[in-house]
C-alpha positions in Angstrom: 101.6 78.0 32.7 97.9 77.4 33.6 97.4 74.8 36.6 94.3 73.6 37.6 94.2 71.9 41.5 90.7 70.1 42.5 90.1 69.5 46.5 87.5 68.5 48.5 86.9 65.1 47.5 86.0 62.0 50.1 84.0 59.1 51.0 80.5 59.4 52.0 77.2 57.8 52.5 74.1 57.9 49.9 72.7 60.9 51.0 75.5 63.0 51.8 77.4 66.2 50.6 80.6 67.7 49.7 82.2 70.6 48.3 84.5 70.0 45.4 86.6 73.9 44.8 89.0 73.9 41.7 91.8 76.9 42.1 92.7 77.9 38.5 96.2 79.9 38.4 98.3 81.4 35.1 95.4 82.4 33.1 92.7 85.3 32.7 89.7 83.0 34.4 87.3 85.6 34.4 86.9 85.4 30.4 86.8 81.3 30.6 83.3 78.9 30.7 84.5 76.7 33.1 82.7 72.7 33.7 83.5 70.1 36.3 83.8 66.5 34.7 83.9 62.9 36.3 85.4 60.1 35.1 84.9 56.7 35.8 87.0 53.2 35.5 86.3 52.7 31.7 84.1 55.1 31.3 85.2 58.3 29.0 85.4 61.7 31.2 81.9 63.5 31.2 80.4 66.9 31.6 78.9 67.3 35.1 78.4 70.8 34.9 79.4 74.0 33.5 79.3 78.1 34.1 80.3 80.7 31.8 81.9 84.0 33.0 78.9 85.8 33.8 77.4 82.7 35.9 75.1 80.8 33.8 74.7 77.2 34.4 74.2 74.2 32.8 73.6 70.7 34.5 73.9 67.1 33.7 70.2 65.9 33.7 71.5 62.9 36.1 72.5 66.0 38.8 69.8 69.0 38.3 68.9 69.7 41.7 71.1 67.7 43.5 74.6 69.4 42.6 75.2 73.3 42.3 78.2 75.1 40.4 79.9 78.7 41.1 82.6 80.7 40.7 84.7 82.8 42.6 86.3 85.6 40.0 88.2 87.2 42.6 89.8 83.8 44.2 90.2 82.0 40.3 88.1 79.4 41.8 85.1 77.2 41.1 82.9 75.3 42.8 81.2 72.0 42.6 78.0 72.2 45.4 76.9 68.2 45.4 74.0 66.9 47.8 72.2 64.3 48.5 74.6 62.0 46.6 74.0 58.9 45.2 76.1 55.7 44.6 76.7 56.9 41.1 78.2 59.6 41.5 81.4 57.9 42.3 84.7 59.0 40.5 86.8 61.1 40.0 86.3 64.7 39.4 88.4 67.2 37.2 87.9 70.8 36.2 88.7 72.6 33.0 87.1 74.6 30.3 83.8 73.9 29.2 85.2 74.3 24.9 88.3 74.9 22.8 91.8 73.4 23.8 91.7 72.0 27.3 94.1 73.6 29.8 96.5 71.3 31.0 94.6 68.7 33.9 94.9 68.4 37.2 95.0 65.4 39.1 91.1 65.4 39.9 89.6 64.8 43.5 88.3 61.6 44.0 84.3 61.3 45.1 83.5 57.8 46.7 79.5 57.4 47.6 78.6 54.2 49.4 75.9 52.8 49.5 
């Protein structure tokens, strides 16, 4: 059964960073395009970022050159780099594939930016 389980989420100031990581287990992830998505209150869940198997990127125009995604093949892990964070990028963030049937979600990791 896959399980996806996102960490690394906090409150921070405008300005600051984290590290969101996303442990994927009962699947082949080497093979998957994998994205991080943030959803907020009454807003539908949206693309942040995404990086296929062989580590191309793709960014949200609202985070090019603020956030940065990886991948760890040998740890079934995926990374969400975010700096100098803005008030916007409040919610909650999820990670799953970037097409095709979604894998079962987590229960996200929550990203707070204050002002």
């Amino acid at each position: 059964q896959v399980q996806l389980v996102e960490s690394g989420g906090d409150l921070v100031q405008a300005g600051g960073s984290l590290r969101l990581s996303c442990v994927v287990s009962g699947t082949d992830f080497t093979t998957t395009t994998l994205a991080w998505y943030r959803q907020t209150p009454g807003k539908q869940r949206g693309t942040v970022a995404s990086i296929t198997r062989t580590g191309t990127t793709h960014y949200g125009d609202s985070v090019k050159g603020r956030f940065t995604i990886s991948r760890d093949n040998a740890k079934n892990t995926v990374y969400l780099q975010m700096n100098s964070l803005k008030p916007e990028d409040t919610g909650v963030y999820y990670c799953n594939k970037l097409a095709g049937p979604a894998f079962p979600w987590g229960q996200g990791t929550q990203v707070t930016v204050s002002s």
